[in-house]
C-alpha positions in Angstrom: -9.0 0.5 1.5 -7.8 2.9 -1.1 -8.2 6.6 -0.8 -11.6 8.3 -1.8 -10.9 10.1 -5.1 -13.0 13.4 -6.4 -15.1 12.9 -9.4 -12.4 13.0 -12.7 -9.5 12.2 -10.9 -7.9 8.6 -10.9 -7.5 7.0 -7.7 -3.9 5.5 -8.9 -2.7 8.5 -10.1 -3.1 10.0 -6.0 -1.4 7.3 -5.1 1.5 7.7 -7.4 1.6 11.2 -6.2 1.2 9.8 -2.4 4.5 7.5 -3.1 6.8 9.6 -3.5 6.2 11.7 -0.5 7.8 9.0 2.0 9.7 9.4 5.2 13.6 7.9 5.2 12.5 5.1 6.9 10.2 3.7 4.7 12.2 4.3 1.5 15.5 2.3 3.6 13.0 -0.9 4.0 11.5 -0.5 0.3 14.7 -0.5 -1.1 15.9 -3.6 1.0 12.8 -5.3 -0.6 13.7 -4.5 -3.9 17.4 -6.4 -3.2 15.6 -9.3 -1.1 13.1 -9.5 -4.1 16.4 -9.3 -6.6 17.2 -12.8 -4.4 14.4 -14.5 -6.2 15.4 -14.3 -9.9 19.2 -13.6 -9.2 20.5 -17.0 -10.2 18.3 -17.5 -13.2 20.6 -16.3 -15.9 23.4 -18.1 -14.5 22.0 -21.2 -13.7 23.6 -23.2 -16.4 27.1 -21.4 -16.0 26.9 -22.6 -12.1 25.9 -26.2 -13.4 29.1 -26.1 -15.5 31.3 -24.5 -12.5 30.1 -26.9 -9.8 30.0 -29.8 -12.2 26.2 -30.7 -11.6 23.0 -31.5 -13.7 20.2 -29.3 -14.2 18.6 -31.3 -11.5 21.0 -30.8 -8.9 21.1 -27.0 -9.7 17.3 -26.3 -9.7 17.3 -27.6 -5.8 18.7 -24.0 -5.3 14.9 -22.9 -5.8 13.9 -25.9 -3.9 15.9 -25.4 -0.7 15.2 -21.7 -0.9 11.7 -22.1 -1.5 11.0 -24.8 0.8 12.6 -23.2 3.4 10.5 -20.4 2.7 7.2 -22.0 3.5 8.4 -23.8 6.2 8.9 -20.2 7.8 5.9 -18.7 7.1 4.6 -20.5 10.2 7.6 -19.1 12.3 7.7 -15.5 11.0 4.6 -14.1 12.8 5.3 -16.1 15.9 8.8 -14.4 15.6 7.6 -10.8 14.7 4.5 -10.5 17.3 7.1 -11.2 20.3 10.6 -9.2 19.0 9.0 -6.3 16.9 9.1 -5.6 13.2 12.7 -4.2 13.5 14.2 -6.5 14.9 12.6 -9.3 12.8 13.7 -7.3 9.4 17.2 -7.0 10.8 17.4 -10.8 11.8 16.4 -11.6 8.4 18.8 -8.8 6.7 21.8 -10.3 9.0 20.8 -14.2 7.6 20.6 -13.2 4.2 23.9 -11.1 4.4 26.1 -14.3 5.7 24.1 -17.0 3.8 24.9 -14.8 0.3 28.6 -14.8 1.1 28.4 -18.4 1.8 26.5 -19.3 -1.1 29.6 -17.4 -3.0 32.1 -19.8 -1.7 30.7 -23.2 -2.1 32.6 -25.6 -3.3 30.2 -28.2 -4.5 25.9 -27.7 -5.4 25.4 -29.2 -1.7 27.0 -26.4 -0.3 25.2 -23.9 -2.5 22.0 -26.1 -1.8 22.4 -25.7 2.0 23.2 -22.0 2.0 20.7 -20.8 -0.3 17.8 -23.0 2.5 19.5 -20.5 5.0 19.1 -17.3 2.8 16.0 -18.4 2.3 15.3 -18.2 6.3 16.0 -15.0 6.4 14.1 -13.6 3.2 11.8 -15.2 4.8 12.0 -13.1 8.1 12.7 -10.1 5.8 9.5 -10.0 3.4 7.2 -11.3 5.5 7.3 -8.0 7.9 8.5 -5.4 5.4 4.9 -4.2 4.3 3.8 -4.3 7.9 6.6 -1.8 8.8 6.1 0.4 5.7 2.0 0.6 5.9 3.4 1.5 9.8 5.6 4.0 8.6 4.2 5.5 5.3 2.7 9.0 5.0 -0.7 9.1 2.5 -2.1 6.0 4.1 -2.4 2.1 3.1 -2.8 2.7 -0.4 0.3 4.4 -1.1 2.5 1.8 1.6 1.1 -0.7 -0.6 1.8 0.2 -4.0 5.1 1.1 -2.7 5.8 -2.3 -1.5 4.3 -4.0 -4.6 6.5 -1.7 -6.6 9.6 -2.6 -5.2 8.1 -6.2 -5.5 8.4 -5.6 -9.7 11.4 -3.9 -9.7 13.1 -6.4 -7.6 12.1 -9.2 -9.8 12.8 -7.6 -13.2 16.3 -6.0 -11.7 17.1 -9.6 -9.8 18.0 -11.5 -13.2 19.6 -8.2 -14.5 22.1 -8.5 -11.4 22.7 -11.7 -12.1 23.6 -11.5 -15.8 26.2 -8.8 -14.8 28.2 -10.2 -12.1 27.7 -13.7 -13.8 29.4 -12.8 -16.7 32.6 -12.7 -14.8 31.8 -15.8 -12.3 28.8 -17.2 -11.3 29.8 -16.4 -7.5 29.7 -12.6 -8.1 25.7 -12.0 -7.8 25.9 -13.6 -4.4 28.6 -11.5 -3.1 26.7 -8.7 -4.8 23.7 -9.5 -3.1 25.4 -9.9 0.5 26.5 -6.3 -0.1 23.4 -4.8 -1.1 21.9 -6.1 1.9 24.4 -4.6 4.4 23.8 -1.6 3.4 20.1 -1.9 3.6 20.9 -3.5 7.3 22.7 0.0 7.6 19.8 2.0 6.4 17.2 -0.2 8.2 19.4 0.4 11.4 19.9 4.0 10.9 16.3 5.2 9.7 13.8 3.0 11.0 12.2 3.3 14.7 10.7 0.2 16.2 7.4 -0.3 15.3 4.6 -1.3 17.6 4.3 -4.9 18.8 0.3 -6.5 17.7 -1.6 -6.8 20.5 -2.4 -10.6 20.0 0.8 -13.3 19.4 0.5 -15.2 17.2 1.1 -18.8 17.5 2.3 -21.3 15.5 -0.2 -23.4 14.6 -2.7 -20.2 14.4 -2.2 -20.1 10.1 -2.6 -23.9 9.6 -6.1 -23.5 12.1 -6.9 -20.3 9.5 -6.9 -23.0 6.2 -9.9 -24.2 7.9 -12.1 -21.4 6.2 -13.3 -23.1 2.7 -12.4 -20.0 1.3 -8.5 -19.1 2.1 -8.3 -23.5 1.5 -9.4 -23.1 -1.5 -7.4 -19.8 -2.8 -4.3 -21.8 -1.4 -5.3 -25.1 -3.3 -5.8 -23.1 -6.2 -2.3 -20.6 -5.8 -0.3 -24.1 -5.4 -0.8 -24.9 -8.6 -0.6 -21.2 -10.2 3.1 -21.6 -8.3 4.0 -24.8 -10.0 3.2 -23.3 -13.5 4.9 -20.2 -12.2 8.2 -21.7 -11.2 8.8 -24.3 -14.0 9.0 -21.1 -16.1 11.7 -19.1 -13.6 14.1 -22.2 -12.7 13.4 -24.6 -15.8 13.5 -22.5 -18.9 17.0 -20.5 -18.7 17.8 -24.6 -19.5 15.7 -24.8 -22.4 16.8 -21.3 -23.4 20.6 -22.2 -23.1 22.0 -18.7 -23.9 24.2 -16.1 -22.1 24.3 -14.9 -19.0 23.7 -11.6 -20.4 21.1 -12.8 -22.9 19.5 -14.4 -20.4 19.1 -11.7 -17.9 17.6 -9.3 -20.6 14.9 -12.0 -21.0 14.1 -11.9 -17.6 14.7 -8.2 -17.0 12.1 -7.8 -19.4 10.2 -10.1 -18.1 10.1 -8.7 -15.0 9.1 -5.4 -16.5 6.0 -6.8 -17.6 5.8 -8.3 -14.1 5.9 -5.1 -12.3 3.6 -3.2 -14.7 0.5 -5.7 -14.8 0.6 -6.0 -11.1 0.8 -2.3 -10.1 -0.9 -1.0 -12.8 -3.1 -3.3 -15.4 -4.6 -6.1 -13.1 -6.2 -3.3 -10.4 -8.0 -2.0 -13.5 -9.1 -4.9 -15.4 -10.0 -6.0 -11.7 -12.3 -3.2 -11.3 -13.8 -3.3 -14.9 -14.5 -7.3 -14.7 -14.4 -8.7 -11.5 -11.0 -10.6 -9.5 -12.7 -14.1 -10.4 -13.2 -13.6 -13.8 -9.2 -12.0 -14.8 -7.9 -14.7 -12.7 -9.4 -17.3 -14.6 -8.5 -15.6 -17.6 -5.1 -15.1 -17.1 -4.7 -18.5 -16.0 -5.9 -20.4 -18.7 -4.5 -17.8 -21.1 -1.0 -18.8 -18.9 -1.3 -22.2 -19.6 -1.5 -21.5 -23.6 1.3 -19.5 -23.1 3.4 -22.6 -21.4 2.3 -25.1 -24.2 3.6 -22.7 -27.3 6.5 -22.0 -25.0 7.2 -26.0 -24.6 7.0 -26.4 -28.5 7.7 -23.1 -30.2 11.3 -22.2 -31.4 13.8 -20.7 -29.6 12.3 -17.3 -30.4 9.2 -18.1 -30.0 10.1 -19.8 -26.5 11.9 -16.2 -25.7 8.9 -14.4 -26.7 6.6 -16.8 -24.8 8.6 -16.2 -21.6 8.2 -12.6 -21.5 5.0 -12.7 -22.0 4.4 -14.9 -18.9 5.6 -12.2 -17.1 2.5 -9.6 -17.7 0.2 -12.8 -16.6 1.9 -13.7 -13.6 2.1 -10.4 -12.7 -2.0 -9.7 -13.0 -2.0 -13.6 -10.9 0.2 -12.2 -8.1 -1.7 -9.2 -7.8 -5.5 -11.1 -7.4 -4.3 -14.3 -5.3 -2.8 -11.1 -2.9 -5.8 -9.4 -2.1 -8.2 -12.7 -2.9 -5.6 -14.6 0.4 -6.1 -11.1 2.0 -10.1 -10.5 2.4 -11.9 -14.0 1.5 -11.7 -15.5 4.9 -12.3 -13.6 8.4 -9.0 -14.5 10.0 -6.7 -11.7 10.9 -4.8 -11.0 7.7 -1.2 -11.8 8.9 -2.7 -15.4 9.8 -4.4 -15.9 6.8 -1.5 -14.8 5.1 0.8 -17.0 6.6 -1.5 -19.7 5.8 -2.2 -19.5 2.6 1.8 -18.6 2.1 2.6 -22.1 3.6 0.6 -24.2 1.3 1.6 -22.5 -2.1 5.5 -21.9 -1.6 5.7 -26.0 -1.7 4.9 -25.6 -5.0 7.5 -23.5 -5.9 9.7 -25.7 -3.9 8.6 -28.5 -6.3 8.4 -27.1 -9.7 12.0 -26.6 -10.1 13.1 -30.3 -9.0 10.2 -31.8 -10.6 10.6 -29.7 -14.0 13.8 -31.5 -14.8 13.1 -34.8 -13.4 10.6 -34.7 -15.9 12.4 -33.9 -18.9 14.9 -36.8 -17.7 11.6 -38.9 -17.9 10.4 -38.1 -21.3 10.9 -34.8 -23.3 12.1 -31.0 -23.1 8.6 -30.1 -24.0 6.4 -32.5 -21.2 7.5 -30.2 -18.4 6.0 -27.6 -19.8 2.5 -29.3 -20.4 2.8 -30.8 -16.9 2.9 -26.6 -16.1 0.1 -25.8 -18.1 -2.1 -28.4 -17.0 -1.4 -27.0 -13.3 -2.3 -23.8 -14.3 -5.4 -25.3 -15.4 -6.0 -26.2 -12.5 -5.5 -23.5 -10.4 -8.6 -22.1 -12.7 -10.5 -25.2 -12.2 -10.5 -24.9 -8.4 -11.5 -20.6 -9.4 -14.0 -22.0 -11.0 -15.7 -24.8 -8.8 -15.3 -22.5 -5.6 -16.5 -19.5 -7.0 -19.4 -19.0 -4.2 -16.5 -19.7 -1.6 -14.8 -16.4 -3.0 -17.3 -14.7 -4.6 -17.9 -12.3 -1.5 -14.4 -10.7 -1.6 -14.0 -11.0 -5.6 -17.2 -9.2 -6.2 -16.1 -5.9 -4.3 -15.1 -3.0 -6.3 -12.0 -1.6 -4.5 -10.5 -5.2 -3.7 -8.8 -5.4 -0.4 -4.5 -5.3 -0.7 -4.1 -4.6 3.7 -4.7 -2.5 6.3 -3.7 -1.9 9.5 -2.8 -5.7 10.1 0.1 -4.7 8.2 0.5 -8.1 6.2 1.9 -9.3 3.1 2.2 -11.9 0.7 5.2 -12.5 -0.5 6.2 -12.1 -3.8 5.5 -14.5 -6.5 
C-alpha cells in the first residue's frame, strides 16, 4: 500500500521525494529496465528501412513483435518456476546474458527468418529480465513499496518513450545499429547488476508451472485477462502496424514515438493514479478504452497529420490502461500476486503476439484503414467484458489507494 501522508501533503509528491533516495543496487536494475523496456519500441522507426534491407513485406517484418511477444507469454509460465528455485539475481542476469547475445545476433541476420528467430530468443530473456526486476527493487528499495514501484513504472515510461528514440538514431545509419546498441547497453547493466546487487531472498513457496494457469480459474483475474487481450490487440496494431501507414523517417518516426512515449510515461505514473482515486479504476478504464477506440478509427481515416497526432495521443490512454489492468491483475483475485501475475501475463501477451501479424494480413485483405477498425472494435471489447464483469472486479476497483504490489515483489510487464 502507499505511504500514509499528513493532512496537505500529496502522497505522490513523498514518493517522488522517496525515489530518489535509492541504494546503487536498485538504481543498476532500474536502469537495466529502462534499456530492456527500450527493447519493446526499438524497431519501430525502423521497421520499414529493415523491410527494405532484408527484402521482406510488412508482414514478414511485423513477426519481429510476434516471435518476441509470443515468446514472451510462453515464458511467463517458466519465469517464476525459474526465479523461486535460482534467486532473483541470478534469474536477472540469465535474462541480461540472453538478451545481450540474441541483440548481437539479431544485428547480423541475413534474412527476416534469422531476425525472426533471434528476436523469439531476446524475447526469452526480457522475459526472465522484467518479470523479476520489480521483485528485486521493492527487495532492495529504501522508502518502501511505494517508491520501488513508481521507480519501476518510471523506468517502464522512459524506456518506452527512449526505445523508439534509440532506434531512430542508430537506424539512420543501418537498421542493424539499435540492436548492437542495445546488446551493449545491456552488458553494462549485466556489469552493474553484477557489481551492485546482493542476492535477494528465495520465496518460501516454488512455484510451479502450471500454478498461473490453475490462478485464471478465479472469475475475476479470467476476466481482467479476457478483457487485457483485447486492450493488447488494439495496443499493438498501433506500435508494430502504424510506422507502415506513417511511412516516414527513421528520425521522424522515432520523434512520434518518443513523444508518444512521453505521454506514456506521464499518464501512467502520474495522471491515471489520480483520476483513479477521483472516479474509480472501473470507470477510467472504460473510459479510456472506448475513448481509445475513437482514437484508432480517426487514426485509420484521418490524414497523415491527423494519423501522427492520433498516435501520440494513444500514448496518454495506453498509458492510464497499463496502469489500471496492473494493479486490477494485481489485487482482484486471492492468488499470490507473482501467480496471478503470471497468469494474467500469459493470456494477454498472445495478443500482442497477434496484432502485429494480423494487422497487416488484414490490410492485404481489404484496406489500410480496416486494421485499424478491427483495433478499435477490440478495444471495445476489452470495455465490454469491464462492463459485464463489473461485480467480478468491483471489490479491488472500488478501493481508494489501489493495490500496485507488496512484498510478493511481482510485476506486470510493461505494455
Amino acid at each position: 500500500m502507499r505511504s500514509e501522508a499528513t493532512p496537505g501533503e500529496d502522497p505522490f509528491d513523498q514518493e517522488t521525494v522517496s525515489l530518489l533516495r535509492q541504494p546503487k543496487a536498485v538504481w543498476a536494475t532500474a536502469g537495466a529496465s529502462v534499456v530492456a523496456f527500450m527493447g519493446i519500441g526499438l524497431v519501430d522507426p525502423i521497421l520499414p528501412s529493415i523491410a527494405k534491407g532484408l527484402e521482406a513485406t510488412p508482414s514478414q517484418v511485423s513477426l519481429l513483435f510476434t516471435s518476441y511477444f509470443l515468446i514472451t507469454a510462453v515464458a511467463m509460465l517458466v519465469t517464476g518456476f525459474v526465479s523461486s528455485r535460482i534467486g532473483g539475481r541470478r534469474t536477472l542476469l540469465a535474462g541480461l546474458a540472453l538478451v545481450v547475445v540474441f541483440a548481437a545476433l539479431s544485428g547480423t541476420s541475413s534474412s527476416v527468418a534469422e531476425l525472426v528467430g533471434f528476436r523469439a530468443g531476446w524475447g526469452l530473456g526480457n522475459a526472465l529480465f522484467v518479470s523479476t526486476a520489480l521483485a528485486v527493487i521493492v527487495g532492495a528499495a529504501a522508502g518502501g513499496s511505494s517508491a520501488a514501484i513508481l521507480l519501476y513504472e518510471s523506468a517502464l515510461g522512459l524506456g518506452m518513450a527512449c526505445g523508439p528514440l534509440l532506434g531512430a538514431l542508430l537506424g539512420d545509419a543501418s537498421w542493424r545499429y539499435p540492436f548492437f546498441g542495445t546488446a551493449a547497453l545491456m552488458a553494462i547493466g549485466f556489469v552493474c547488476i553484477t557489481a551492485f546487487l546482493k542476492e535477494q531472498p528465495k520465496p518460501a513457496r516454488r512455484t510451479s508451472l502450471l500454478d498461473p494457469v490453475k490462478a485464471l480459474g478465479h472469475g475475476g483475474l479470467a476476466s481482467v485477462a479476457a478483457s487485457a487481450f483485447f486492450y493488447n490487440y488494439a495496443f499493438f496494431t498501433i506500435l508494430a502496424f502504424t510506422p507502415f501507414v506513417l511511412n516516414m523517417t527513421p528520425y521522424k518516426s522515432g520523434a512520434v514515438f518518443f513523444a508518444w512515449g512521453l505521454l506514456l510515461a506521464v499518464f501512467s505514473v502520474l495522471v491515471a493514479p489520480r483520476l483513479q482515486r477521483r472516479f474509480g479504476s472501473l470507470k477510467v478504464l472504460g473510459a479510456s478504452l472506448v475513448l481509445l477506440a475513437a482514437d484508432l478509427v480517426v487514426l485509420g481515416y484521418g490524414s497523415h497529420t491527423t494519423a501522427i497526432v492520433c498516435t501520440i495521443v494513444s500514448g496518454a490512454l495506453i498509458g492510464m490502461n497499463n496502469t489500471v489492468y496492473t494493479e486490477l491483475a494485481l489485487g482482484v483475485s486471492d492468488a499470490p500476486r507473482p501467480v496471478a501475475s503470471a497468469g494474467y501475463n500469459f493470456v494477454r501477451w498472445f495478443a500482442a503476439a497477434a496484432a502485429p501479424y494480423l494487422a497487416p494480413r488484414i490490410e492485404e485483405w481489404s484496406n489500410i484503414h480496416i486494421p485499424f477498425v478491427v483495433a478499435a472494435v477490440a478495444a471495445l471489447l476489452g470495455a465490454v467484458v469491464v462492463r459485464v464483469r463489473r461485480s467480478a472486479l468491483t471489490h479491488e476497483a472500488e478501493e481508494l489507494e489501489p493495490k500496485h504490489a507488496t512484498e510478493d515483489g511481482v510485476t506486470v510487464f510493461a505494455g
